[in-house]
C-alpha positions in Angstrom: 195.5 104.5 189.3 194.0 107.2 187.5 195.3 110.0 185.3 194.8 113.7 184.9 191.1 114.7 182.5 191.7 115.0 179.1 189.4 115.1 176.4 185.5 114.3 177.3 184.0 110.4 176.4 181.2 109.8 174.4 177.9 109.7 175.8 178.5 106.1 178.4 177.1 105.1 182.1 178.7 108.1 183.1 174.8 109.0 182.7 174.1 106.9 185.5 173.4 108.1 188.6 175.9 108.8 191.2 174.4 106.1 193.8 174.2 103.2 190.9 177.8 104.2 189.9 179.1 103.9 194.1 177.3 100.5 194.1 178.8 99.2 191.7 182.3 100.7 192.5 181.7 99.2 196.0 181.3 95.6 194.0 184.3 95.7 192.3 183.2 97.1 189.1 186.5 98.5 187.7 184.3 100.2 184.8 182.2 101.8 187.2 185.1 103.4 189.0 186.5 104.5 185.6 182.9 106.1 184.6 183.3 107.9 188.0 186.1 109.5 187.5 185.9 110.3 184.1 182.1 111.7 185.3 183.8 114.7 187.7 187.6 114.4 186.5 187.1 118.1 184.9 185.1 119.1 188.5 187.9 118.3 190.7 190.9 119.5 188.7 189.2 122.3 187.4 189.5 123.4 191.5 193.2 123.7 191.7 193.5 125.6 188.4 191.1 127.7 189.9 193.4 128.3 192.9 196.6 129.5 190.8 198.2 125.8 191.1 200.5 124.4 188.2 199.1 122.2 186.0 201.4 119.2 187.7 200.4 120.8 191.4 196.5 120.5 190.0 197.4 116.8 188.7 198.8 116.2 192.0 195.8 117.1 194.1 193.5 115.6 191.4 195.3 112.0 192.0 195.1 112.8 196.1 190.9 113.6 196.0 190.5 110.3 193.7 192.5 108.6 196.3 190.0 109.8 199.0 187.2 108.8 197.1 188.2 105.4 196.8 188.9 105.2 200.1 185.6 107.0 201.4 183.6 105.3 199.0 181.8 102.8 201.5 181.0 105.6 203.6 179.1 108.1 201.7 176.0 108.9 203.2 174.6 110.5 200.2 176.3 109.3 196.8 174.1 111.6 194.6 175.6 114.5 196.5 178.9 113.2 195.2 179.7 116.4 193.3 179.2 118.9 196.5 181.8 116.6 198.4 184.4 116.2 195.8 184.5 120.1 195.6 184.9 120.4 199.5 187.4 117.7 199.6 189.0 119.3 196.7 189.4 122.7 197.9 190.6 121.3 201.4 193.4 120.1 200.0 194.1 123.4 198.0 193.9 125.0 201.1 196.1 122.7 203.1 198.5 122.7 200.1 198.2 126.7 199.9 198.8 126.7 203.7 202.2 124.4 203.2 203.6 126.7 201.0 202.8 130.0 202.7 204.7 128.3 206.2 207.6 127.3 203.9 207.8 131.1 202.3 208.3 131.9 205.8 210.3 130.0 206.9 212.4 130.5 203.7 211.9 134.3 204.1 210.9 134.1 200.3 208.9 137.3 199.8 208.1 135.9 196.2 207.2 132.6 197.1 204.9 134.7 200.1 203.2 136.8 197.6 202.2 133.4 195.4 201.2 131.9 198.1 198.8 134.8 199.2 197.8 135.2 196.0 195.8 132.0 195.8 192.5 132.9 197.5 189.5 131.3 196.0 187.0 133.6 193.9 183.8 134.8 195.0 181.3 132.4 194.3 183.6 129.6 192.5 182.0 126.8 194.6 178.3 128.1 192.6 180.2 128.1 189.3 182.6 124.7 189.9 179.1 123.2 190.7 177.0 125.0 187.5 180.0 124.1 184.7 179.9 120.5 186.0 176.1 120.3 185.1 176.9 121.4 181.6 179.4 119.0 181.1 177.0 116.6 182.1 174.0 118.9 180.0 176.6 118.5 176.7 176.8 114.6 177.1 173.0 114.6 176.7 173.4 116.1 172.9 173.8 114.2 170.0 177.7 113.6 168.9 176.8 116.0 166.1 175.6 119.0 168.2 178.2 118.2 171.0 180.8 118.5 168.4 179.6 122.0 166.9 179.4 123.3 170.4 182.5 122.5 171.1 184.1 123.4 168.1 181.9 127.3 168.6 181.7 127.6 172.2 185.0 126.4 173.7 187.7 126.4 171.4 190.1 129.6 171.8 189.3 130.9 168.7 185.9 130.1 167.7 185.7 128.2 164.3 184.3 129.6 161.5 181.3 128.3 160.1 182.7 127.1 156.9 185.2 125.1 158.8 182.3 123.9 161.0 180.5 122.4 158.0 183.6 120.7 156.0 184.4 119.2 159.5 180.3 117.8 160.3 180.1 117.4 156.4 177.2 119.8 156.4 176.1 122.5 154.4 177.5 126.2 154.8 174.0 127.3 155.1 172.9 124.7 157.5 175.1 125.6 160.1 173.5 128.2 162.0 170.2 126.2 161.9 172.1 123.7 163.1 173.6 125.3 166.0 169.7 127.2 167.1 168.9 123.4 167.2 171.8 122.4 169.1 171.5 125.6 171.9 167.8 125.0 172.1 168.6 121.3 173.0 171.1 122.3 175.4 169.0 125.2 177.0 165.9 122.9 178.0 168.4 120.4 179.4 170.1 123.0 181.5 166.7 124.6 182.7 165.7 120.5 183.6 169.0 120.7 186.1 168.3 123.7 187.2 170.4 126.0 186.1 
């Protein structure tokens, strides 16, 4: 049905707004469904990561919240609050699943398996920070391909690219880059302030 996030789209209706994209999922529209999920697919599996979970225990609960969604879907009361209830319904089931494992530690007398278990306690204030890196995925999709690109490419790849690697790759000059990237921050700063954050 669907499958674990990957690599972020191009800018697409994922722009729309979250009621236009449950209408339209509630007609049928198998695109619109896609957009959705590829819209908060880094949201809700960003969650179970958060708790400790593998990254096949994180796919797992990513597949069970889409599930809920669909089958929820006609009965949102307030589709533009989608985000807020995928990261309750997502950290539900982390609990739950967190819950599973600490009665089967027991039960199994696994003092290892007790400790993991225990060990997955949310972090102070993730809900504020699951919620504030969803609006900059959402912020980044607003930039040009060009300045989503160099963000990326300075910003959140483990380790940063230099700048002359930067420019062979965007076929700009050396000099141009850190221009470039004021530009591109500026952009995504005034966007960010616009959501709020």
């Amino acid at each position: 049905m669907t499958t674990a996030p990957g690599k972020a789209k191009t800018r697409s209706a994922s722009h729309f707004a979250d009621s236009r994209l449950v209408k339209e999922c509630l007609h049928g529209n198998q695109s619109a469904w896609s957009e959705l999920v590829d819209k908060y697919k880094n949201l809700i599996f960003s969650i179970p990561i958060r708790y400790g979970f593998s990254e096949d225990e994180s796919a797992d609960i990513f597949q069970e919240v889409c599930i809920d969604l669909l089958n929820e879907l006609p009965r949102l009361r307030e589709p533009n609050a989608l985000a807020g209830w995928l990261i309750r319904v997502a950290r539900n089931k982390c609990y739950h699943r967190k819950q599973s494992q600490q009665r089967l530690a027991l039960q199994q007398d696994d003092p290892d398996e007790l400790e993991v278990a225990a060990s997955l306690e949310e972090p102070e204030g993730a809900i504020t920070q699951t919620q504030q890196e969803q609006m900059l995925r959402e912020a980044l999709l607003d930039l040009s391909p060009r300045c989503r690109k160099l963000v990326q490419m300075l910003f959140f790849e483990t380790p940063a690219r230099p700048y002359q690697q930067v420019a062979g790759e965007l076929e700009l000059a050396l000099g141009s880059v850190g221009f470039i990237r004021r530009r591109c921050l500026e952009k995504l700063r005034k966007r960010l302030e616009q959501m709020g954050i």
